[in-house]
C-alpha positions in Angstrom: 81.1 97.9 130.6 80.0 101.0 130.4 79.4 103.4 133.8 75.8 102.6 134.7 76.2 98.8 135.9 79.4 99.4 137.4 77.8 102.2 139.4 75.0 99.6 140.2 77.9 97.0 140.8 79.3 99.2 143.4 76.5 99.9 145.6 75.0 96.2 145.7 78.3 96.0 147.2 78.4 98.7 149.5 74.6 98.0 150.3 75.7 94.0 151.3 78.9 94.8 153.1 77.2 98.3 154.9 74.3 95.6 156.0 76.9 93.5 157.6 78.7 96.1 159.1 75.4 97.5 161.0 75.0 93.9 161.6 78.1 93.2 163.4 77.7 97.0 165.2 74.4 95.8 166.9 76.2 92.4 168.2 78.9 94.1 169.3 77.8 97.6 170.6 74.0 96.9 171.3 74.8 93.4 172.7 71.9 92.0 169.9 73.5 88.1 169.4 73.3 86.4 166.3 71.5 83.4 165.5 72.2 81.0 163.1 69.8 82.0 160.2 71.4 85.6 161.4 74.8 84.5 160.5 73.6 82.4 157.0 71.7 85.8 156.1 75.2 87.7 156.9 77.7 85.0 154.7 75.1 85.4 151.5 75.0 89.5 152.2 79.1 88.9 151.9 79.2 86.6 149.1 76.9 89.0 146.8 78.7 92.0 147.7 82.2 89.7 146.9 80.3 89.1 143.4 79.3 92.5 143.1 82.1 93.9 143.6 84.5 91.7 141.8 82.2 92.1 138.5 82.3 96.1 139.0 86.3 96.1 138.8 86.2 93.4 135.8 87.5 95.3 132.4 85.5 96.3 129.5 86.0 93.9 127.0 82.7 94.0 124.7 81.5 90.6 125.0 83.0 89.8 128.8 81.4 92.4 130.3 78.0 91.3 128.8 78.9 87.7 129.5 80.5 88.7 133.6 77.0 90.8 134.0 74.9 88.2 133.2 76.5 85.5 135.2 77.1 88.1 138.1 73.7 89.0 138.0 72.1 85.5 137.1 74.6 84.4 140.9 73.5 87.8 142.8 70.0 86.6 142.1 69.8 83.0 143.3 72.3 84.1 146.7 69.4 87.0 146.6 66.4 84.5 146.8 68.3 82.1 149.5 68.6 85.2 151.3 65.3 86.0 150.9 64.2 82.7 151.9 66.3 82.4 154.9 64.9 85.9 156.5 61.2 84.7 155.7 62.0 81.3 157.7 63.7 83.2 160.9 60.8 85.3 160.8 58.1 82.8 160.3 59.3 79.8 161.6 62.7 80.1 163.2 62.0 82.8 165.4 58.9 80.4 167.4 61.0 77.4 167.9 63.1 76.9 171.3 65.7 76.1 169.5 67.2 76.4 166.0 70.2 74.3 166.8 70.7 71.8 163.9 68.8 73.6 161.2 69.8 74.1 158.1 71.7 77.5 158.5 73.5 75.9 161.5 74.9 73.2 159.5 75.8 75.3 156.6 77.6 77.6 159.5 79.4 74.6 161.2 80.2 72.8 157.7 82.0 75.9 156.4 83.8 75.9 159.6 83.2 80.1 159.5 82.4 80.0 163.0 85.9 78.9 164.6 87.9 80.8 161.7 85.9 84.2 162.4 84.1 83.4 165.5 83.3 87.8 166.4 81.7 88.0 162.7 80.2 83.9 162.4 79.6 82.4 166.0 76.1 81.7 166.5 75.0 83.4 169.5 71.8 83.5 170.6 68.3 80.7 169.5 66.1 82.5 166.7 63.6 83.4 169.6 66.5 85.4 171.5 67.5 87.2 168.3 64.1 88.2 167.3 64.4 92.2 167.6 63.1 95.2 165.9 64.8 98.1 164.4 61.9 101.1 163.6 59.6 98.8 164.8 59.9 96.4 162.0 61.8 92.8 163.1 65.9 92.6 162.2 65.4 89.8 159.4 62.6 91.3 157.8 65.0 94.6 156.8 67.3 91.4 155.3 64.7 90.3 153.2 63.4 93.9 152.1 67.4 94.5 150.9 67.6 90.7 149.3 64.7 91.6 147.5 66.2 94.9 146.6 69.5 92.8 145.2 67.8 90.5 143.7 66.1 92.8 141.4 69.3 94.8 140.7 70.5 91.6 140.0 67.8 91.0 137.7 68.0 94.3 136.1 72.1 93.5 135.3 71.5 90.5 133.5 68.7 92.1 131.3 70.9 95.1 130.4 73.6 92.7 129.2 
């Protein structure tokens, strides 16, 4: 694999875990609570920077690395759309419900069991209404789907390179 997609590798990875970092700063430090589409938008930002990452350090044999980019990327981009997806419901439809209790993203949450083995980085918080905030002036989930979006089409641009 020559230096380009690992370089691209790399800061997908950075880029997914630096987003859940900031994420878990304004829970913890800024007091802004999660909500379940929250916490499914943070496990897919973790799981394509685990893919990312894992296909960066991956060696350089001819036809593995062509084979690892294209499956990494071809994964990165369907985890990209889902996340993608999931910030477009919180923000269109989550986010005006009472309640998002028993939504998909809280029974993906509760069937992983992430939220009792991590509860500070996976515990739903907060209903989509109290975690609709705004960083800049633009709302918390649509910055998640702007970097998705971003990922996907790295994603994309890995798998063509291969």
């Amino acid at each position: 694999m020559n230096p380009r997609p690992r370089l691209l590798l790399a800061l997908m990875a950075l880029a997914c875990f630096a987003s859940v970092a900031g994420a878990l700063f304004a829970q913890h430090h800024l007091d802004m609570q999660p909500c379940p589409w929250c916490i499914l938008q943070r496990i897919l930002f973790l799981l394509i920077g685990t893919v990312a990452g894992l296909a960066a350090l991956l060696p350089e044999a001819a036809g593995a690395a062509r084979l690892s980019r294209r499956l990494s990327g071809g994964l990165m981009l369907l985890l990209a759309l889902a996340g993608t997806a999931a910030a477009l419901y919180q923000h269109f439809v989550a986010a005006k419900l009472p309640s998002c209790d028993l939504t998909l993203a809280d029974r993906i949450i509760s069937g992983l069991g992430l939220d009792a083995w991590q509860p500070e980085v996976f515990e739903v918080r907060a209903s989509c209404a109290e975690a609709a905030v705004s960083l800049l002036g633009v709302p918390f989930e649509l910055w998640s789907a702007a970097l998705f979006v971003l990922l996907g089409a790295a994603a994309v641009r890995l798998a063509r390179q291969a």
